[in-house]
MIBA-895799 format. One record per residue (C-alpha): chain; z, x, y. Coordinates in steps of 0.02 Angstrom, whole numbers, plus 32768, in hexadecimal, padded with zeros to 4 digits. Layout:
N
   mol      Z      X      Y
     A      Z      X      Y
...
end
This chain:
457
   mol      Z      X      Y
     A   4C40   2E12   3A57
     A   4CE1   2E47   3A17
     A   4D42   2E22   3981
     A   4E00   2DE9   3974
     A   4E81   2E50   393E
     A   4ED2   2E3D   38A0
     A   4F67   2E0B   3915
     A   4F11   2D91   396C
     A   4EFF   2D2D   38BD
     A   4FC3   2D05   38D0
     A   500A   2C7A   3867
     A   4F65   2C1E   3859
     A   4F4C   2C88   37C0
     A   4FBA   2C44   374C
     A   4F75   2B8B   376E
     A   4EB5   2BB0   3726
     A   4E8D   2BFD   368E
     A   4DF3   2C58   36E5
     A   4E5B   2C8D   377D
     A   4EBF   2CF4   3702
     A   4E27   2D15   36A0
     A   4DF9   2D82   3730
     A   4E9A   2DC3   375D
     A   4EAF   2E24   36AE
     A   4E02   2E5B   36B5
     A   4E1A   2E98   3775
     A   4EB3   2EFB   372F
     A   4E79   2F35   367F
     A   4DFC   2F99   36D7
     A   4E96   2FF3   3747
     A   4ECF   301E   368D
     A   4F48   2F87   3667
     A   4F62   2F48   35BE
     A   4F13   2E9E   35D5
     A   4F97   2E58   355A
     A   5026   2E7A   35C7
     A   4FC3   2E41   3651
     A   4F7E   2D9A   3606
     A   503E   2D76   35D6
     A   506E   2D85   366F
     A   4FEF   2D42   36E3
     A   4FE2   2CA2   3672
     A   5087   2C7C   3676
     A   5073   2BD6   36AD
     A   4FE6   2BA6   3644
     A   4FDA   2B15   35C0
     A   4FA3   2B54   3516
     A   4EFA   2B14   3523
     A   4ED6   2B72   35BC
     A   4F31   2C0F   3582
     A   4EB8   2C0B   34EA
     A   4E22   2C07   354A
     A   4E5C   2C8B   35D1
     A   4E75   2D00   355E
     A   4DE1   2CE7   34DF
     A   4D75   2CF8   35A2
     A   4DC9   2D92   35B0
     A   4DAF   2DD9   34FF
     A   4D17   2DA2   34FB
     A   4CE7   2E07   35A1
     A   4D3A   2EAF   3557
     A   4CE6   2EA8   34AA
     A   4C2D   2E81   34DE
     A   4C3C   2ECF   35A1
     A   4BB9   2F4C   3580
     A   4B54   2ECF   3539
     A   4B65   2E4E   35C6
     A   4B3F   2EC3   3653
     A   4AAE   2F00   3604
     A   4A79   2E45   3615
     A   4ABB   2E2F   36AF
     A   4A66   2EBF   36FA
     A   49C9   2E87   36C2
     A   49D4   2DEF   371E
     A   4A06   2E54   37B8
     A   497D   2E96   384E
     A   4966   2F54   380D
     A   49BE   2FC3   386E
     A   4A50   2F49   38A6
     A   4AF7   2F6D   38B6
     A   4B74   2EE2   3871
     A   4C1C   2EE5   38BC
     A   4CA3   2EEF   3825
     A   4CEE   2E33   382C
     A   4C57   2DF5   3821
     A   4C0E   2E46   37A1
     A   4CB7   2E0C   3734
     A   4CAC   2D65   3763
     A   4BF8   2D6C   3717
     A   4C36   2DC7   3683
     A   4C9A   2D49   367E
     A   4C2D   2CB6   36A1
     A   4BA3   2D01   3602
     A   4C2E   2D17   358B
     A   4C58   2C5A   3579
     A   4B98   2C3D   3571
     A   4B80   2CAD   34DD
     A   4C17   2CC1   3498
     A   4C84   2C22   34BD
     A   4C28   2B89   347D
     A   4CB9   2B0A   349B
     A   4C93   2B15   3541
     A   4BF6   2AC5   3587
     A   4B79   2B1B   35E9
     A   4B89   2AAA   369A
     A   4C49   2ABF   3690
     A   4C3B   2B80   367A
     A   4BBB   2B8D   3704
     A   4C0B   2B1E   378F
     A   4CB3   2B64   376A
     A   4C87   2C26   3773
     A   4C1F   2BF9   3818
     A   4CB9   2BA1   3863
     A   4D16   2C34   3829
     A   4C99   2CB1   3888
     A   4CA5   2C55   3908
     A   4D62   2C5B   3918
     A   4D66   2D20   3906
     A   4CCF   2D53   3940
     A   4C8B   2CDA   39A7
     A   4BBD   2CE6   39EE
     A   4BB1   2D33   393A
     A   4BBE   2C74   38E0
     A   4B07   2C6D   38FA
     A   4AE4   2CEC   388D
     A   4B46   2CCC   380B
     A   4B07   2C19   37F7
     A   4A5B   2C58   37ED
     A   4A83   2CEA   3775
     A   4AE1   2C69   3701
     A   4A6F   2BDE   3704
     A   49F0   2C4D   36DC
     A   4A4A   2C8A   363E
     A   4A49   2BDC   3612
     A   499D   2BB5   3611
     A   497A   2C54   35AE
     A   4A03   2C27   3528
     A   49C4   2B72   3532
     A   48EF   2BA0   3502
     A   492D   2C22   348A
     A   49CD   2C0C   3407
     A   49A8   2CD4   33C2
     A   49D2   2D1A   3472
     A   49F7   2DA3   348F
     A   49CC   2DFA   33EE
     A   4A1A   2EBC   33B6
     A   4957   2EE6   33B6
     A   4930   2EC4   3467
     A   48D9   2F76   34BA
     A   488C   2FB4   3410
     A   485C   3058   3484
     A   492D   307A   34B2
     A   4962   3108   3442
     A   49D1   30AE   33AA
     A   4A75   30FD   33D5
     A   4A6F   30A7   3488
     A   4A36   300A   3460
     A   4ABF   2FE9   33DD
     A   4B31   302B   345F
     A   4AF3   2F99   34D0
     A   4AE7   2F15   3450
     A   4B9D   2F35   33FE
     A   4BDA   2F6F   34A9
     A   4C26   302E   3475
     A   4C29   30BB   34DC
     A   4B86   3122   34A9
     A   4BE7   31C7   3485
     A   4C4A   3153   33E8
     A   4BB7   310F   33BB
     A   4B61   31A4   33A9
     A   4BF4   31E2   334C
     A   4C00   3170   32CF
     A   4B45   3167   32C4
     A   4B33   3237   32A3
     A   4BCC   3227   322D
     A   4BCD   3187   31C1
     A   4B0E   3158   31D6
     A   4AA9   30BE   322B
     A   4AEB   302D   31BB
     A   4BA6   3062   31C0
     A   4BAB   307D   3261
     A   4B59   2FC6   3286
     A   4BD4   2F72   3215
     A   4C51   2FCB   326E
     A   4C33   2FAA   3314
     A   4C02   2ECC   32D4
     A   4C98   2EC3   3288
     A   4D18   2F24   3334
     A   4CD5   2E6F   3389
     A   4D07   2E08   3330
     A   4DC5   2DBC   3366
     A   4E49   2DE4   32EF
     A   4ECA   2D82   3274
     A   4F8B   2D76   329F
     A   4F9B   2DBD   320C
     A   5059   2D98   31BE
     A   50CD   2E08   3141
     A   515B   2DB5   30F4
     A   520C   2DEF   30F9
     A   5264   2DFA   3049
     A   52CD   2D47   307E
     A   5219   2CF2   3094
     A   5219   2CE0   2FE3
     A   518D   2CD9   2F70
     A   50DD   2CEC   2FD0
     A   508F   2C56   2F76
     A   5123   2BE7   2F9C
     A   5132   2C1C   3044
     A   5078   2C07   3072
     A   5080   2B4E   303F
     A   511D   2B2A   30D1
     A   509E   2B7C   315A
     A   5034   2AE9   31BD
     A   4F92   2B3A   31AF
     A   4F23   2B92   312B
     A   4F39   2C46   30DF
     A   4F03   2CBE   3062
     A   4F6F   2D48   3010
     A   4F4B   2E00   3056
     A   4EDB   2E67   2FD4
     A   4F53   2EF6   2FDC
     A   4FFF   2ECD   3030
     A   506E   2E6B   2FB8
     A   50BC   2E19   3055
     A   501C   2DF1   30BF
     A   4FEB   2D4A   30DC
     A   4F3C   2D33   3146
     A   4F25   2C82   31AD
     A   4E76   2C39   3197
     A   4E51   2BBA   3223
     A   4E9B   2BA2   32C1
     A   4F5F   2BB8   32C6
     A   4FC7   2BAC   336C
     A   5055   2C2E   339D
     A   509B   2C84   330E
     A   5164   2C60   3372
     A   5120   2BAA   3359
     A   5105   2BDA   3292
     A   5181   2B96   320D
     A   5200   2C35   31D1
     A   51DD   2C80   327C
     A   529A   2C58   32D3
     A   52C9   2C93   3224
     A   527A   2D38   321B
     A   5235   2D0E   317D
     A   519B   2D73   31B4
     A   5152   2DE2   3239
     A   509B   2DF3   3281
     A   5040   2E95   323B
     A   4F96   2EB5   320E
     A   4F76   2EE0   3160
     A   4F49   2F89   3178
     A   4FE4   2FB4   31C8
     A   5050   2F5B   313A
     A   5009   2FD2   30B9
     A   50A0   3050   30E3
     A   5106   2FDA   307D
     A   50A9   3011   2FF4
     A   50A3   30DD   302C
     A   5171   30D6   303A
     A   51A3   30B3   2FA7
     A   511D   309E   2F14
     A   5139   3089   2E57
     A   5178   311D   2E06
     A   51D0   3170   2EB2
     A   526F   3166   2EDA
     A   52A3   30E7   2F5B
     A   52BD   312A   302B
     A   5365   3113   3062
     A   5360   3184   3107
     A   52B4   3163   3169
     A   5289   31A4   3213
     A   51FF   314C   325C
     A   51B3   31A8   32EE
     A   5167   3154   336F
     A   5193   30C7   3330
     A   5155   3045   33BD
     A   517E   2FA6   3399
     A   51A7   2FC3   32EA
     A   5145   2F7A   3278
     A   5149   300D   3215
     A   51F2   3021   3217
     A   5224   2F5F   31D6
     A   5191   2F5C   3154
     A   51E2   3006   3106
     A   5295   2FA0   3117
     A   522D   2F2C   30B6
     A   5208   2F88   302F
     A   52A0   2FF0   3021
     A   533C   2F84   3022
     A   53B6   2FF5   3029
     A   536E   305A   30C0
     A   5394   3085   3162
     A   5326   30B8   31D3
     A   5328   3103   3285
     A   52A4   30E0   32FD
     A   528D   315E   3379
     A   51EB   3148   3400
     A   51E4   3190   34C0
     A   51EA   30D6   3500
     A   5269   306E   353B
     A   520F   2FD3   353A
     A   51C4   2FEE   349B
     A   524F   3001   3435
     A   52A9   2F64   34A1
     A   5248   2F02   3436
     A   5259   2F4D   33C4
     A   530F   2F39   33BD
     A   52E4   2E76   33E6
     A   5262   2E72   3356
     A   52EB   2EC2   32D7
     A   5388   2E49   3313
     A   5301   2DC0   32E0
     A   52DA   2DE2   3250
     A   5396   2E07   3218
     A   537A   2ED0   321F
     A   53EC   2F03   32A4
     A   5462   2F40   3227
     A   53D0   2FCB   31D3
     A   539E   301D   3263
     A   53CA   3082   32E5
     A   5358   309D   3390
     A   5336   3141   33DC
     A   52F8   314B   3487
     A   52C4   3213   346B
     A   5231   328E   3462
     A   5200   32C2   33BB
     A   51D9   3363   33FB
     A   526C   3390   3438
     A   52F0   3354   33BA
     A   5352   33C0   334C
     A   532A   3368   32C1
     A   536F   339A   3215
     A   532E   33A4   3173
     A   5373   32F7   3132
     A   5310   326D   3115
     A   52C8   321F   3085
     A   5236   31F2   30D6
     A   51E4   31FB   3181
     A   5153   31AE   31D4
     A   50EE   31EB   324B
     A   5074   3165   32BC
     A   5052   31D7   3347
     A   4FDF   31A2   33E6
     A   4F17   3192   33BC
     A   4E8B   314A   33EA
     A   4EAE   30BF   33A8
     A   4DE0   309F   3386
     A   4E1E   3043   32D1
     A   4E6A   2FB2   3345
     A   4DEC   2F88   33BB
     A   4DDB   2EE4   3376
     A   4E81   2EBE   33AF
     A   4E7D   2F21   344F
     A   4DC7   2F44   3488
     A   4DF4   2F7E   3537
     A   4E1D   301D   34C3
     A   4D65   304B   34BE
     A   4D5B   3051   356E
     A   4DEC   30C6   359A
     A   4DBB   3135   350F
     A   4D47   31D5   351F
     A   4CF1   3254   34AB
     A   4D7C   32CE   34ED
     A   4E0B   326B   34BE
     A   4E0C   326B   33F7
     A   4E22   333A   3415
     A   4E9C   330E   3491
     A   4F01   3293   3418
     A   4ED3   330E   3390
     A   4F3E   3392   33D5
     A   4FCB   3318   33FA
     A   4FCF   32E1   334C
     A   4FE6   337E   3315
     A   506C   33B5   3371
     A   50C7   331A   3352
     A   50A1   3322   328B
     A   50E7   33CF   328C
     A   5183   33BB   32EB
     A   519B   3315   3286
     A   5192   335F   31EA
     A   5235   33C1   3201
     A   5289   333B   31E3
     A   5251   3314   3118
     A   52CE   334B   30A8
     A   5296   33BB   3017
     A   524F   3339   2F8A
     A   5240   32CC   302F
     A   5197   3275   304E
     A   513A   326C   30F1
     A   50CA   31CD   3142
     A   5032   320C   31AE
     A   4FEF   3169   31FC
     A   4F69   314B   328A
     A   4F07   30A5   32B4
     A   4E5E   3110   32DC
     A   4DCB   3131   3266
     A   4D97   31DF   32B4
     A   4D93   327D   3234
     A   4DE8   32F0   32AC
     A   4E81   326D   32C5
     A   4E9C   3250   320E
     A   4E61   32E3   3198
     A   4E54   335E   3214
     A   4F0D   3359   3240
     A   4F4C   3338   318B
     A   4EE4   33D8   3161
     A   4F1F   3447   3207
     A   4FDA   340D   31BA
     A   4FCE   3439   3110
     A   4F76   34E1   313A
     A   5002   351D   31A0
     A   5098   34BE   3135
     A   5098   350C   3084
     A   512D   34A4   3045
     A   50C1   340C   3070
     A   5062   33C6   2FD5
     A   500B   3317   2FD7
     A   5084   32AC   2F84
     A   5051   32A3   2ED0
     A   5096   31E3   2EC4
     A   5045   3163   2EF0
     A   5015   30AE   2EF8
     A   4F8C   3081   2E7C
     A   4F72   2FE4   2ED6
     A   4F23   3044   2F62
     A   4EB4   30A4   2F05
     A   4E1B   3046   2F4E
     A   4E4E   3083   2FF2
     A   4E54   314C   2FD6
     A   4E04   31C8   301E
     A   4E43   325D   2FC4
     A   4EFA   3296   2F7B
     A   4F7B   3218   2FE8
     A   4F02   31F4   306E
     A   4EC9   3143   307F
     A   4E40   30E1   3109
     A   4E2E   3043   313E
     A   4D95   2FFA   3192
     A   4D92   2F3A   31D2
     A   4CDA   2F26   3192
     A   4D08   2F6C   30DB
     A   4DB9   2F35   30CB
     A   4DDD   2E9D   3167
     A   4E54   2EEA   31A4
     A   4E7E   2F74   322C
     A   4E4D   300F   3221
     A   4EC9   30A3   31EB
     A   4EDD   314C   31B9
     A   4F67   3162   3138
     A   4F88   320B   30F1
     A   5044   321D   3073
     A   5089   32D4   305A
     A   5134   330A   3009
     A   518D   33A2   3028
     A   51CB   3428   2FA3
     A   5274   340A   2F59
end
């Protein structure tokens, strides 16, 4: 039997939410970002059915380890399961274990009718895979339990449970211990807040809060972070939003308000902001220094087009200047106030957010982004003025990404110091002289590397 081509999907996919289910899974694994690909494939979806296509998709990256390990066991040993059908019945046990709003008929009888749309003779199988899922769910409310295979070496059977890669498990297992490394991995499942900072003409948090439809609770370190509790809608749907009375940014990456300009230091009012994305670090800095500019500077054009988008919304335009250039080779001069650095990673502190991440990543890679980092750190660095301070950021939680390069950098840069003020409010958060970590099972939020450094007047 064969399977249809992605091609062969055509326009049907943007008229059912599991027909575009399957066509971001189909393209995550050619390396897509299924964001991008969700956006645009369910174009033509209601709300409703955009909500459940993508919490079928999420659900499928998150737990896929964990759901083929199930799947296989239902499977004749030695079989060979073509690729579309083995998504469709990742997709087909994620909205039995993971999506209870949807009832168990309705999930089997639509993922057979989707088998048997693109990869028909296979619909047999499927039924009989899923219905037999059912009955086992149905005589037994515990299953599957982590414990399952007491004789499969810990490491792996964590790996299958939480659905990691085995070589980060066994990272974080030989360097942060069992119970870490279980919180860890629990807590990269589960989905994450739309997490909102306010801009300075939000007005008071408190007051602000009480216009928004839903409810929130205060950040427990931003001073401008406000976290929804409970179901929400679009955040462009959001009261303030056509306003630009605030931005969506996880906590963790809002702390750099706090690293610009804390109590005690003088206030930024040149920043560079180096690979700046889609600036979220550059408009929470605006934030917190009023009288900045800053210039955002990142290898991609369509990053920093929204970026320019993002900053025209939220009345910034004026503050910053875009940069489509390469870090690495600009003649930069010594002249800003501050600079931050968020160079490519890992990215293993987001997976909650993005958890096709774990699959593109490898052992190899964190020396790989390592390296990068460095080379970016260093030729950013030229830029700090003397007195100037510098903002090391990365949204990964491996040793070698965050006090590996700091300490590579400061070895080789003797007018480099770790910046000797700081903010008190983050003190919970520290991990040694200007370095800071967040973890979402510790702190619920992303995690992040932070490391602050000033240069010799």
């Amino acid at each position: 039997m064969t399977e249809r081509s992605p091609k062969s999907l055509g326009g049907s996919l943007s008229a059912n939410p599991r027909r575009v289910a399957l066509g971001v899974l189909r393209a995550t694994t050619e390396g897509a970002r299924p964001e991008e690909v969700l956006n645009r494939l369910g174009v033509m979806l209601s709300r409703r059915d955009m909500a459940l296509a993508s919490a079928v998709v999420f659900a499928c990256l998150r737990h896929q380890s964990r759901l083929d390990f199930l799947i296989d066991g239902k499977l004749s040993a030695g079989s060979r399961t073509p690729a579309t059908v083995r998504i469709i019945l990742r997709m087909g046990l994620a909205q039995l274990l993971f999506l209870d709003r949807v009832g168990h008929h309705a999930v089997v009888n639509e993922t057979t009718a989707l088998g048997k749309s693109f990869t028909p003779g296979r619909e047999g199988l499927i039924n009989a895979i899923l219905r037999a899922f059912v009955r086992d769910k149905e005589s037994d409310p515990f299953w599957p339990r982590e414990r399952d295979g007491e004789d499969t070496p810990e490491v792996e059977r964590l790996a299958t449970f939480y659905s990691y890669p085995g070589w980060l498990v066994e990272w974080l297992h030989r360097e942060r211990g069992i119970r870490w490394t279980r919180a860890f991995l629990a807590a990269g499942n589960q989905p994450a807040p739309a997490v909102l900072r306010l801009s300075p003409s939000a007005g008071p948090r408190e007051a602000f809060a009480a216009r928004l439809p839903f409810p929130t609770r205060p950040t427990a370190f931003s001073p401008r972070g406000l976290v929804p509790v409970g179901p929400q809608g679009r955040p462009d749907s959001w009261p303030g939003f056509a306003e630009g009375h605030f931005c969506i940014q996880d906590e963790a990456s809002q702390l750099v308000l706090l690293l610009a300009a804390p109590e005690g230091a003088p206030r930024p009012r040149r920043i560079l902001d180096v690979c700046a994305g889609r600036g979220g670090k550059s408009f929470a800095m605006l934030a917190a220094c009023p009288e900045a500019r800053v210039t955002a500077l990142d290898l991609s054009r369509a990053r920093l087009s929204e970026l320019g988008a993002e900053a025209r919304r939220l009345g910034l335009a004026e503050r910053v200047v875009i940069s489509e250039s390469d870090v690495l080779e600009a003649a930069l001069a010594p002249s800003w106030d501050l600079v931050s650095v968020d160079p490519p990673c890992t990215g293993l502190g987001v997976v909650r957010r993005h958890p096709d991440i774990k699959w593109k990543r490898s052992a190899r890679d964190v020396g790989f982004f390592a390296d990068l980092q460095r080379t970016v750190l260093e030729a950013a660095s030229r830029g700090v003025r003397g007195g100037g301070r510098l903002i090391y950021s990365v949204c990964t939680v491996t040793r070698e990404e965050g006090h590996g390069t700091v300490d590579w950098f400061l070895s080789r840069n003797a007018d480099f110091r770790p910046a000797r003020i700081l903010p008190g409010a983050l003190e919970p958060l520290s991990v040694g002289i200007g370095r800071y970590l967040t973890v979402t099972h510790r702190h619920n939020m992303d995690g992040f590397f932070y490391a602050v450094m000033e240069r010799a007047s």
